[in-house]
C-alpha positions as CSV (number, residue, x, y, z in Angstrom):
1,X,0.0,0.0,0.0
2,X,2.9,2.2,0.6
3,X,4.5,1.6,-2.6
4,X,0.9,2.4,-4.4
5,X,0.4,5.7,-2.7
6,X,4.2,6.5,-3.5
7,X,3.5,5.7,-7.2
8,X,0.2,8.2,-7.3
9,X,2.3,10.5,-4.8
10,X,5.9,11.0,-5.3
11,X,5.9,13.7,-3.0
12,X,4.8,11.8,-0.1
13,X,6.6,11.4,3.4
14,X,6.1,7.9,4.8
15,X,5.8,7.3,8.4
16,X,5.0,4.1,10.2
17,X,2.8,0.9,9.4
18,X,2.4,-1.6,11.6
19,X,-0.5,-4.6,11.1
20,X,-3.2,-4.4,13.6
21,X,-6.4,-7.0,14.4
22,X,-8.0,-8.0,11.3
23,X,-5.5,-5.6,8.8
24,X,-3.0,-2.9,8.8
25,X,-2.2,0.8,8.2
26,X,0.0,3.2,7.3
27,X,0.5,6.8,7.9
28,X,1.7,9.5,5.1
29,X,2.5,12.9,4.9
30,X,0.8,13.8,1.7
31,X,0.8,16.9,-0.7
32,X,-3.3,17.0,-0.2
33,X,-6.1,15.3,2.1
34,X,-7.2,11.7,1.0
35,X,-10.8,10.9,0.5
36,X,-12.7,8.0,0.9
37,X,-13.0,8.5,-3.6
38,X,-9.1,7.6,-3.3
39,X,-8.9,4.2,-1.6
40,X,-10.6,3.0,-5.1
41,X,-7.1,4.4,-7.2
42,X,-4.6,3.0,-4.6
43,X,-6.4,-0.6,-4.7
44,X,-6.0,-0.5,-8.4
45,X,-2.1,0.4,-8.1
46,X,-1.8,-2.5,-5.4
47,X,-3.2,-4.6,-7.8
48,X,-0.3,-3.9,-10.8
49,X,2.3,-4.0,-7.8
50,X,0.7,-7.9,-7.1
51,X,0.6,-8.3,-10.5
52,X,4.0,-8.1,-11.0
53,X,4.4,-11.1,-8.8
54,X,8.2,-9.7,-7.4
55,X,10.2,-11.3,-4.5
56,X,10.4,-9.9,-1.0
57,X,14.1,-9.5,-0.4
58,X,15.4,-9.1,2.6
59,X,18.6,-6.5,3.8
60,X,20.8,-6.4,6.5
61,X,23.1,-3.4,7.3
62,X,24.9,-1.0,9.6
63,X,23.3,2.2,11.0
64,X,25.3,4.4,8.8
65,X,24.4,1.9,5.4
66,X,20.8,2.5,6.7
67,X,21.1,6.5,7.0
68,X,22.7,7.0,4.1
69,X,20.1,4.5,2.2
70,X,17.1,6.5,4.1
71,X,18.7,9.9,3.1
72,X,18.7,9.1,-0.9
73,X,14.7,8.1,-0.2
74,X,14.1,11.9,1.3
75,X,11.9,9.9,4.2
76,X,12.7,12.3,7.6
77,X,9.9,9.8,9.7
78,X,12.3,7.1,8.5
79,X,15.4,8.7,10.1
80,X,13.3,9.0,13.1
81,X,12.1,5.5,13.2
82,X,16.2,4.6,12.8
83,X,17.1,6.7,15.8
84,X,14.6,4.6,17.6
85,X,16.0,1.3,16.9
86,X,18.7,0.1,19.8
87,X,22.5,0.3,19.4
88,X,23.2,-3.4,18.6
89,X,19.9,-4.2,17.1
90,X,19.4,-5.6,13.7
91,X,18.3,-3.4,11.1
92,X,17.1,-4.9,7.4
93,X,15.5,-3.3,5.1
94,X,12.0,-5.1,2.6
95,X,12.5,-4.7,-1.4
96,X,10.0,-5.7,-3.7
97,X,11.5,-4.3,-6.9
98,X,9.6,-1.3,-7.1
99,X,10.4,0.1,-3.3
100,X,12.1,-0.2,-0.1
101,X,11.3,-0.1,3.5
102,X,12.9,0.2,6.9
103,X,11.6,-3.1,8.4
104,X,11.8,-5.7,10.9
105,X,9.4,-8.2,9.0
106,X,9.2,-11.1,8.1
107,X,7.0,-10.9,5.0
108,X,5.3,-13.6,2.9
109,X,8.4,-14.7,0.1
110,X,6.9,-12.8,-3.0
111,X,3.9,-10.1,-3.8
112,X,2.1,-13.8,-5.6
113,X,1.4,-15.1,-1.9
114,X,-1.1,-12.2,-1.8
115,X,-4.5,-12.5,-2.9
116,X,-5.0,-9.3,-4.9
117,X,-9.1,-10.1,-4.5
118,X,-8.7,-10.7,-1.0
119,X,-7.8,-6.9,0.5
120,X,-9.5,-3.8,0.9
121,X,-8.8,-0.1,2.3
122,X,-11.5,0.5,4.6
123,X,-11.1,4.5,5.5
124,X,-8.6,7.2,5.9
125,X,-8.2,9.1,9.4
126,X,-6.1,12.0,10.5
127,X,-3.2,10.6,13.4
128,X,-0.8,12.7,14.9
129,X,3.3,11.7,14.2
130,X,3.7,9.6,17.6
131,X,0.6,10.1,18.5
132,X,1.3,13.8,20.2
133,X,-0.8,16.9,19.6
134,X,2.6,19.1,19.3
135,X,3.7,17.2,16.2
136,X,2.4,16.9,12.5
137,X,-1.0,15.8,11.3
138,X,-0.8,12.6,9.0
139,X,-3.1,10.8,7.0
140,X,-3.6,7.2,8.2
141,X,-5.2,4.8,5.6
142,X,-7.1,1.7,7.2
143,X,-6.7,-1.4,5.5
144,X,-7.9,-5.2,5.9
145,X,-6.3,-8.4,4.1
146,X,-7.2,-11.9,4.3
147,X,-6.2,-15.7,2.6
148,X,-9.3,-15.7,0.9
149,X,-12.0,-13.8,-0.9
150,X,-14.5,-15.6,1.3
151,X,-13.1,-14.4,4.6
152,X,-12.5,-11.1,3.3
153,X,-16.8,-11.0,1.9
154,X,-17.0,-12.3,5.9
155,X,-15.6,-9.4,7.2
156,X,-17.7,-6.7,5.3
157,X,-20.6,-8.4,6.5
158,X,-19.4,-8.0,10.0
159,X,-17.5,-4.0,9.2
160,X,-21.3,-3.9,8.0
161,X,-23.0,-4.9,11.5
162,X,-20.4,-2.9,13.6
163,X,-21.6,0.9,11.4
164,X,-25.5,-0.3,11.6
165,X,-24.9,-0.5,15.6
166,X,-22.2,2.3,15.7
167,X,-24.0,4.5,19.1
168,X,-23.0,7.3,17.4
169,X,-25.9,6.6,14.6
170,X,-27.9,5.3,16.7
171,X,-27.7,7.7,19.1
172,X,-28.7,10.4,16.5
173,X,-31.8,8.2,14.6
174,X,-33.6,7.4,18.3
175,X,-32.6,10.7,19.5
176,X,-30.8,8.9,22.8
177,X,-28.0,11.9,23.0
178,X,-26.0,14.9,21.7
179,X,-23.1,16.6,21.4
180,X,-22.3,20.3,21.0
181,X,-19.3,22.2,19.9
182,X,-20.9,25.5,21.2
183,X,-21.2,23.9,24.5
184,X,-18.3,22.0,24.7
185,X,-16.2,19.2,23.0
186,X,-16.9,15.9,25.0
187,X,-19.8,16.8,26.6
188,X,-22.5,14.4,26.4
189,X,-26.3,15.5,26.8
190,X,-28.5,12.8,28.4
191,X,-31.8,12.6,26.1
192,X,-34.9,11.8,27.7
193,X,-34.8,7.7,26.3
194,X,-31.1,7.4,27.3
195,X,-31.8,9.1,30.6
196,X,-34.0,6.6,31.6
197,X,-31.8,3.8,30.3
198,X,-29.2,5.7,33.0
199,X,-31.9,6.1,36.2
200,X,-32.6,2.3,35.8
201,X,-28.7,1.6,35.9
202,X,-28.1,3.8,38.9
203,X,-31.3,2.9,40.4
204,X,-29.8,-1.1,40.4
205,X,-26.3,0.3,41.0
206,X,-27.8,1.7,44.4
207,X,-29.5,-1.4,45.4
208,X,-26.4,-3.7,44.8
209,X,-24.4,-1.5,46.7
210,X,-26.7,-0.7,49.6
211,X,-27.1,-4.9,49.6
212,X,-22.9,-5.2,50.6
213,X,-23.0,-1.9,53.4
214,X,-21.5,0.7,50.9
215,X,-22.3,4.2,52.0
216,X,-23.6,6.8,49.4
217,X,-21.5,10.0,49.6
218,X,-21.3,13.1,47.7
219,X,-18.3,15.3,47.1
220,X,-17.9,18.6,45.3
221,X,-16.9,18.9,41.5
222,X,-14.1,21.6,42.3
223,X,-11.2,21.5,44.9
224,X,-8.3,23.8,45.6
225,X,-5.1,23.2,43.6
226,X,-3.7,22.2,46.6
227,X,-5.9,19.1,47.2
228,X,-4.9,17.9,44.0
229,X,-0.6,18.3,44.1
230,X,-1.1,16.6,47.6
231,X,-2.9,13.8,46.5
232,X,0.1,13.5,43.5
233,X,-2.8,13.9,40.4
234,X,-1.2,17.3,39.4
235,X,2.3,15.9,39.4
236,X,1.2,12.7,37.6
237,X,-1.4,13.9,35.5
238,X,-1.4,17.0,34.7
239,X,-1.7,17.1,30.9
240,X,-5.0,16.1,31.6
241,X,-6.2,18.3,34.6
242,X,-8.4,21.1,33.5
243,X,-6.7,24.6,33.6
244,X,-7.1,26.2,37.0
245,X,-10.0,29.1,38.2
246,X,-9.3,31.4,40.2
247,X,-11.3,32.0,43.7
248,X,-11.1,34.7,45.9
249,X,-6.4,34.7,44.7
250,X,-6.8,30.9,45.2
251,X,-6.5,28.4,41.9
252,X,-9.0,25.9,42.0
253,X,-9.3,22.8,39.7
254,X,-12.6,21.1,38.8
255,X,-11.8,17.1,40.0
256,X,-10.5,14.5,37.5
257,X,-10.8,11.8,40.2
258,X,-13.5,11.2,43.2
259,X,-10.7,9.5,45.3
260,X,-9.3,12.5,47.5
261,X,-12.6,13.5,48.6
262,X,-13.7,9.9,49.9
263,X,-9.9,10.5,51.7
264,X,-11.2,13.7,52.8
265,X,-14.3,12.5,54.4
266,X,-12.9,9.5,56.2
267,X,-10.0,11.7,57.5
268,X,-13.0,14.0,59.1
269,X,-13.2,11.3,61.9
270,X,-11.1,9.1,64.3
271,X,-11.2,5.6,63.2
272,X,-11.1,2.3,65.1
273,X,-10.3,-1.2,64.0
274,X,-13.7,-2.0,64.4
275,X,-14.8,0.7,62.4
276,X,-13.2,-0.8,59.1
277,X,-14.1,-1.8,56.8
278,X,-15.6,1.7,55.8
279,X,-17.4,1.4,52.2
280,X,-18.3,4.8,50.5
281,X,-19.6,4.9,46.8
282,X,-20.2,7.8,44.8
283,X,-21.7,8.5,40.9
284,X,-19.0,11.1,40.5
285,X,-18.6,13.6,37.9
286,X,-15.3,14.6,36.8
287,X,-13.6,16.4,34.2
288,X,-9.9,15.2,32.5
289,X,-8.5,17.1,29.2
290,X,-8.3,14.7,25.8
291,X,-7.0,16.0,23.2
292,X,-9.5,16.8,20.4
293,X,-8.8,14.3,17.6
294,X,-9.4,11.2,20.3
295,X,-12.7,12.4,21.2
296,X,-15.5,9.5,20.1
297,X,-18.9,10.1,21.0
298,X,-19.5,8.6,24.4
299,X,-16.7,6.5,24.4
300,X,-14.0,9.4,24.6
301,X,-15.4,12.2,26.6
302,X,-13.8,15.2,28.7
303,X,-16.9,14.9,31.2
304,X,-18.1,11.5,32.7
305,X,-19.5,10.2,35.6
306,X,-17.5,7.1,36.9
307,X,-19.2,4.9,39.5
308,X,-16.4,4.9,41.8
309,X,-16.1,3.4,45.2
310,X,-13.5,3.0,48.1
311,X,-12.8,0.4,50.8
312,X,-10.7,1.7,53.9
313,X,-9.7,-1.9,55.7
314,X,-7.2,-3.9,57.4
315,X,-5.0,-5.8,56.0
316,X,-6.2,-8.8,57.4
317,X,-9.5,-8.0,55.6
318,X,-7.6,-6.9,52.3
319,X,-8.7,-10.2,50.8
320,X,-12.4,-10.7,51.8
321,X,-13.0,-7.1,50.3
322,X,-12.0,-8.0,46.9
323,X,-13.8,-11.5,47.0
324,X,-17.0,-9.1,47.3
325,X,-15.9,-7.1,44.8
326,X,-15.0,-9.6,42.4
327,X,-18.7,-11.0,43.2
328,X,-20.4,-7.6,42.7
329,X,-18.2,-7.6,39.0
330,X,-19.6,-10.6,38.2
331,X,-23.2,-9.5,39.0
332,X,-23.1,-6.9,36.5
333,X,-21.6,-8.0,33.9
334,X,-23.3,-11.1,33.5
335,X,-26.3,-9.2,34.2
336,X,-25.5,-7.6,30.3
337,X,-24.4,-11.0,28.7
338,X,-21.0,-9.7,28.7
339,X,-17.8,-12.4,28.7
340,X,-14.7,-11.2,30.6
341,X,-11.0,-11.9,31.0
342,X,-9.2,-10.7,33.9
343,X,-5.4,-9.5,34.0
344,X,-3.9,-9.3,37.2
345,X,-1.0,-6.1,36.6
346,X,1.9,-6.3,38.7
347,X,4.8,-4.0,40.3
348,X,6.1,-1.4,37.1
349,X,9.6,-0.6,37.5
350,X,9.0,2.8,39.4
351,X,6.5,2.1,42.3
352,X,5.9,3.1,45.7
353,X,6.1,1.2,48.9
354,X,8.0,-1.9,50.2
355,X,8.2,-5.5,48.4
356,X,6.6,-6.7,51.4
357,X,3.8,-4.5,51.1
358,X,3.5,-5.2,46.9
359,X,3.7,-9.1,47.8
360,X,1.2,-8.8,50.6
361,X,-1.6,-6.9,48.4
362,X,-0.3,-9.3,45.2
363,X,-0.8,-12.6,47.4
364,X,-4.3,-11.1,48.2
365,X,-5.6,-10.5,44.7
366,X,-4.8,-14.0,43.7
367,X,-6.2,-15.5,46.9
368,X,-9.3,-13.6,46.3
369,X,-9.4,-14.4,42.2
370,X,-8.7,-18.6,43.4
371,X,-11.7,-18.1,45.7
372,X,-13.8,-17.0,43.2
373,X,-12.4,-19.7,40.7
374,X,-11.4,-16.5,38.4
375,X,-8.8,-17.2,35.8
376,X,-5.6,-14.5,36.3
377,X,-4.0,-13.8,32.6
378,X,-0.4,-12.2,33.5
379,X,-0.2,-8.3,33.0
380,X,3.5,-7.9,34.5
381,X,4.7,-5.0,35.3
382,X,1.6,-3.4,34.1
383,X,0.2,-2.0,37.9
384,X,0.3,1.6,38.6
385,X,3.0,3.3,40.6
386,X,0.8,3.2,43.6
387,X,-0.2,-0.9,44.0
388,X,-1.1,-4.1,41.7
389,X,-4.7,-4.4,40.0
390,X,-7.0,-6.8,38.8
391,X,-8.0,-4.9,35.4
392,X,-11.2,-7.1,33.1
393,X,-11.8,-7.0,29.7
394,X,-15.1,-7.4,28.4
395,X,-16.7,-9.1,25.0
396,X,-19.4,-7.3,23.8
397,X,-22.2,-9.7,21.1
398,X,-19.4,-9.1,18.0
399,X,-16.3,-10.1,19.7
400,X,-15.0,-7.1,20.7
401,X,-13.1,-6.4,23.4
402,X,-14.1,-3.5,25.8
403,X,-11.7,-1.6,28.7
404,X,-13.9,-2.9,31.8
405,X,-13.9,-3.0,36.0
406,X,-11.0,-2.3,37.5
407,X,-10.1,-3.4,41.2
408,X,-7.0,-1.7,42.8
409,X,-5.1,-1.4,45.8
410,X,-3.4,2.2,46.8
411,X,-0.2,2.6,48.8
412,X,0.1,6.1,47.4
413,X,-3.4,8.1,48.8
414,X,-2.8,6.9,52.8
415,X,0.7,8.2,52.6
416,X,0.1,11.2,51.2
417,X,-2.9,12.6,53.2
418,X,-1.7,10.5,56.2
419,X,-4.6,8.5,56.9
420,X,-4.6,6.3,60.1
421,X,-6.8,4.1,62.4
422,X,-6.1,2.7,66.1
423,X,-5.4,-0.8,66.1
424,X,-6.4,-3.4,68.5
425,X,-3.1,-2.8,70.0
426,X,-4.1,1.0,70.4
427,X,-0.8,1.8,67.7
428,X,-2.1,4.2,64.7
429,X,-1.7,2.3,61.1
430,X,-2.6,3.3,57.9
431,X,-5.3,1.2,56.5
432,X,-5.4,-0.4,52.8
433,X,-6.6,1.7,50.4
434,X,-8.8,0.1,47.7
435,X,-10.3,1.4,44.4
436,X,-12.7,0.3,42.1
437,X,-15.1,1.0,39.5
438,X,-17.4,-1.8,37.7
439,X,-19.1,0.6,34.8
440,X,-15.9,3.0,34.7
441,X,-17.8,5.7,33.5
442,X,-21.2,5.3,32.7
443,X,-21.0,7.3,29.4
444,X,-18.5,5.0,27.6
445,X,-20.8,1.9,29.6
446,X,-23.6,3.0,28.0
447,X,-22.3,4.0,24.8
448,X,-20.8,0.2,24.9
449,X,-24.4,-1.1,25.8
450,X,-26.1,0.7,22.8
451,X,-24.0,-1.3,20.9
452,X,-23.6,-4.5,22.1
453,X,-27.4,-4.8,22.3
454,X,-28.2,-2.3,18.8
455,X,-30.2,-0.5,21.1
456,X,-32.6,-3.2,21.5
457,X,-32.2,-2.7,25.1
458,X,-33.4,-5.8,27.7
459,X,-37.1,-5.0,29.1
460,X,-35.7,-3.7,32.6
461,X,-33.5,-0.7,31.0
462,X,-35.9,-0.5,27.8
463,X,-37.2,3.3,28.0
464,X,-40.0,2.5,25.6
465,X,-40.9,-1.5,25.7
466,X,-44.2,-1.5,24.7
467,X,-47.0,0.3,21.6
468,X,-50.1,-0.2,22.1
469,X,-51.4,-0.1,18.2
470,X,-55.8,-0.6,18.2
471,X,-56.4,-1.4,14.3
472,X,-59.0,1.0,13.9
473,X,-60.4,4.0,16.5
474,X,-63.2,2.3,17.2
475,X,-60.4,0.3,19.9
476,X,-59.0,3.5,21.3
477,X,-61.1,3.4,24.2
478,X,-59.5,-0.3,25.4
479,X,-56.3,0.7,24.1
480,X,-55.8,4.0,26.4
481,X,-57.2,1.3,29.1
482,X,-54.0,-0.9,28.5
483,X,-52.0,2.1,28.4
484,X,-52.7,3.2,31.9
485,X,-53.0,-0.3,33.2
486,X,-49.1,-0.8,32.0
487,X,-48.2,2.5,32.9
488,X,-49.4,2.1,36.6
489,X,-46.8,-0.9,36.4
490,X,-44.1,1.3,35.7
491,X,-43.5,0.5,32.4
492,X,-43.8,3.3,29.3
493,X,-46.1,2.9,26.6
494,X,-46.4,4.9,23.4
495,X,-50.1,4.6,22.1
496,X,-50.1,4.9,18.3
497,X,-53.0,4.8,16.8
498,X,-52.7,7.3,13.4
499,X,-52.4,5.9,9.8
500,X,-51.9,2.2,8.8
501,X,-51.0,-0.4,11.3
502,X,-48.6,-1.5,8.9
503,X,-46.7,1.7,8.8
504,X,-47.2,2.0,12.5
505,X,-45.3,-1.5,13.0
506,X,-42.9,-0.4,11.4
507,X,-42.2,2.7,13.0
508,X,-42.3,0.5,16.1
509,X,-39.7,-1.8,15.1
510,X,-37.6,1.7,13.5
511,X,-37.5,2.7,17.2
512,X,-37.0,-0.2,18.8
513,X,-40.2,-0.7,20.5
514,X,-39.9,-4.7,21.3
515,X,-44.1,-5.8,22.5
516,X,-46.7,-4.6,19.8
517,X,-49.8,-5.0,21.3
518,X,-52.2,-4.9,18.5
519,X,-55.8,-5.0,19.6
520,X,-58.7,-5.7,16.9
521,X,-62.3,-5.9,17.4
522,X,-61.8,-9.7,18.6
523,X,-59.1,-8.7,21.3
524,X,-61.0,-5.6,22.4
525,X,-64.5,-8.1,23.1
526,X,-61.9,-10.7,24.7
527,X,-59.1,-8.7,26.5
528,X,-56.8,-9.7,24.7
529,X,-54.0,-8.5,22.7
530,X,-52.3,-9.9,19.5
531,X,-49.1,-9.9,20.6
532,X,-45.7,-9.1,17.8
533,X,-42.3,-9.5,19.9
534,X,-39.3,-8.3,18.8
535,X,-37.2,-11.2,16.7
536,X,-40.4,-13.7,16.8
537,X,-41.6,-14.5,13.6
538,X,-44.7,-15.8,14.9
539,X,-47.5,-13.1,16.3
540,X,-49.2,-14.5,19.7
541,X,-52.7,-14.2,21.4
542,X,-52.6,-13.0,25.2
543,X,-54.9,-12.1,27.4
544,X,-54.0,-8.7,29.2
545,X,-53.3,-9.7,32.3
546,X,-50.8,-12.6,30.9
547,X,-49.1,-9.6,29.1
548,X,-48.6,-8.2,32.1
549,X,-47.2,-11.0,33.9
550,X,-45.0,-11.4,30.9
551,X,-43.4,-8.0,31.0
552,X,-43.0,-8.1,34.7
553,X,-41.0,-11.3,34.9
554,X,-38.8,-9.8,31.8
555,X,-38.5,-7.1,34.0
556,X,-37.7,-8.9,37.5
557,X,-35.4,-11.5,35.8
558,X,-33.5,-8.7,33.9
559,X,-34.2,-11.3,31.5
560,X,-31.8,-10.6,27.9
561,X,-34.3,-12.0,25.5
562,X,-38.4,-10.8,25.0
563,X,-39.3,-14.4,23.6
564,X,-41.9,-16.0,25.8
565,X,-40.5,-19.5,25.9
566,X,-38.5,-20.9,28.6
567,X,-35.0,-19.5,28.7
């Protein structure tokens, strides 16, 4: 691909290209900005450079045979991308004939091993050189590549499924939220659908959290600077800290964390051994800078609302804590139909703390992941500064792997603001400090949700389950009657009853609407309703008060499907 857009660009500037999951990229200085109209051109000049069927050859040399061969090809990212590679290292170099590239490989043997009807260049995105703001915009150009023509017709189908349940367009089509420039980049508005969808989730977060003895707090969104370069976020952090306001000659920082205001408020009181555990939760709002061009609808925000928690123990009762926690994981994410894999991140090279300490908090995340009979992938190295983690990846229904829970333990926070409790020996220790958050932040949850389920949310979070569709007007009068009756349940109910029931099923199904509850002149004399569900071919007769019953168990069950056979 490289060589192809060299060939319609000579001008161009080469960068890096590295194969990702399911295909590859490369970036490119160019002398104008690609369209989607040019991936059509560079296929075709991909498909003369196969063509040709040429060898891949492969080239040793020295540094200095490298930066002289780079400095003939006018590539500056090249010299770069040298620089980078370690004194002693090999360095080789990829011919097929036509062009030459600073490579570690290996390749296939020859340009004939590809399939030339087998690849496609999927899109073209702007990415900053190194991925830093301060440096050049690029053109990166997406590609896939498979063995066969087969796979690659496979993979449309699914590129296909992933754009049809993108949030972002379904979040615009069922009005379910916005976001304004004028306002601010990365703000998300809450529409009135998707609000609901995010009461019901905080409603059941509540409960779950009440049932294990956590205690709902509420801390401010803005601190004083100072808060925030004792706590260490401003020293470690800071280049994603919102600028500072000033009050009354003081600078004050809206909060990128919840953490040091859960410190503050068990530092407001003496604390016992028997007092601990201590449990407080919040749904905290907070505010951290990305940079523009990673912003993604709800999944990259600037303001979010993280369901964050801390446990203040012994610890003696380090392990017992994140048995519940790992439970409470569970809960939820089976709850959604979600698979998981959990990594268990250990001591990075600069860390705070003692070994015995890092062992002692280690030994207790393992102890607590064998109790639950939790598979531990290795992550070494990869806990933060201030304790190990238990860090979960979640599936969504197309594979895909989401950033999920995280479960951490903090040696850091009890230094730094000094927290203590009296121990049974009446000597002052600091307690374990222990963070974690299940949703993370309940935009890019929800923004996950829309499309694992294609907005065809389960009954429980659904904000519109039911239409109520009487075939003529002469059944509006028992229709509004099922209306309220379902209403009083708690469950919302558009009545429809202008223009065609055909079109009006279908505008039903358009806005995901999974019960239509058609009622004729037979169901209005019976009490009955002719009943079309979501995904079931075959229409059913119920009697109201069955419909009810099958909406509340849906409901109670959190059940994932709306078919009324046994799951």
């Amino acid at each position: 691909m490289a060589d192809a857009v060299l060939r319609l660009f000579p001008e161009a500037k080469v960068a890096i290209g590295p194969p990702i999951d399911h295909g590859f990229y490369y970036d490119f200085e160019l002398p104008r900005a690609l369209t989607d109209e040019d991936l059509p051109l560079i296929e075709a000049e991909m498909r003369k450079i196969i063509g040709a069927g040429n060898d891949f050859t492969r080239t040793t040399m020295t540094r200095e045979q490298a930066a002289a061969r780079i400095s003939e090809s006018a590539q500056p990212y090249k010299v770069e991308l040298l620089d980078d590679i370690p004194e002693g290292e090999e360095i080789s170099f990829y011919d097929h004939g036509t062009w030459s590239d600073l490579c570690e490989g290996p390749h296939v043997e020859s340009t004939k091993q590809i399939r030339y009807d087998a690849f496609k260049l999927l899109s073209v995105a702007g990415a900053y050189w190194r991925g830093d703001s301060e440096n050049k915009m690029l053109t990166r150009v997406y590609g896939t590549a498979w063995w066969h023509k087969k796979d690659l017709k496979k993979y449309m189908v699914y590129l296909e499924e992933v754009q049809q349940r993108d949030h972002r367009k379904l979040g615009r089509e069922l009005n379910l939220f916005s976001l304004h420039a004028e306002y601010g980049a990365g703000l998300v508005f809450w529409h009135q659908k998707l609000g609901y969808v995010r009461r019901q989730l905080e409603q059941w977060w509540w409960d779950l959290h009440h049932q294990r003895e956590y205690w709902p707090v509420y801390t401010p969104h803005v601190a004083s600077e100072e808060v925030f370069i004792q706590s260490g976020h401003l020293e470690n952090y800071a280049d994603m800290i919102w600028a500072p306001m000033d009050v009354d000659g003081r600078p004050y920082r809206v909060k990128p964390m919840n953490c040091p205001g859960h410190v503050t408020i068990f530092n407001s009181t003496r604390h016992s051994y028997r007092d601990l555990p201590v449990r407080m939760a919040e749904l905290g709002s907070v505010y951290r800078y990305e940079p523009s061009g990673t912003l993604h609808g709800m999944l990259r925000v600037r303001g979010f609302t993280q369901d964050d928690a801390h446990i203040f123990c012994t610890p003696e009762q380090l392990a017992d804590e994140i048995v519940d926690v790992l439970k409470l994981v569970h809960t939820i994410l089976s709850t959604f139909g979600y698979s998981y894999t959990a990594y268990l991140a250990t001591r990075p090279e600069k860390f705070l703390g003692t070994d015995e300490i890092w062992e002692h908090a280690i030994s207790a995340l393992v102890d607590a992941a064998e109790r639950q009979e939790l598979n531990l992938e290795d992550d070494p190295g990869g806990g933060v500064f201030y304790g190990p983690k238990i860090d979960f990846k979640i599936k969504d229904a197309l594979g895909r792997e989401w950033q999920g829970p995280t479960v951490q333990v903090d040696f850091n926070l009890p230094d730094r603001f000094d927290i203590q409790y009296n121990d049974a020996d009446n000597e002052l220790k600091r307690p374990v400090m222990v963070h974690r958050a299940i949703f993370g932040s309940l935009e890019r949850f929800v923004g996950g949700l829309i499309e694992h389920f294609a907005a065809w949310f389960p009954v429980w979070l659904c904000p519109m389950p039911v239409a109520v569709l009487p075939i003529t007007d002469e059944q509006l009068d028992p229709a509004k009657e099922l209306r309220s009756k379902l209403m009083a349940r708690g469950f919302n109910v558009e009545l429809s009853h202008d223009g065609p029931l055909r079109k009006r099923v279908r505008d039903s199904e358009v806005n995901k609407i999974p019960y239509m509850a058609v009622i004729g002149e037979r169901e209005a004399e019976n009490g009955q309703v002719s009943l079309r569900i979501h995904g079931v071919k075959q229409q059913v007769t119920l009697t109201i008060d069955e419909f009810i019953a099958l909406l509340e168990d849906k409901r109670s069950s959190k059940s994932l499907t709306y078919s009324i056979d046994a799951e």
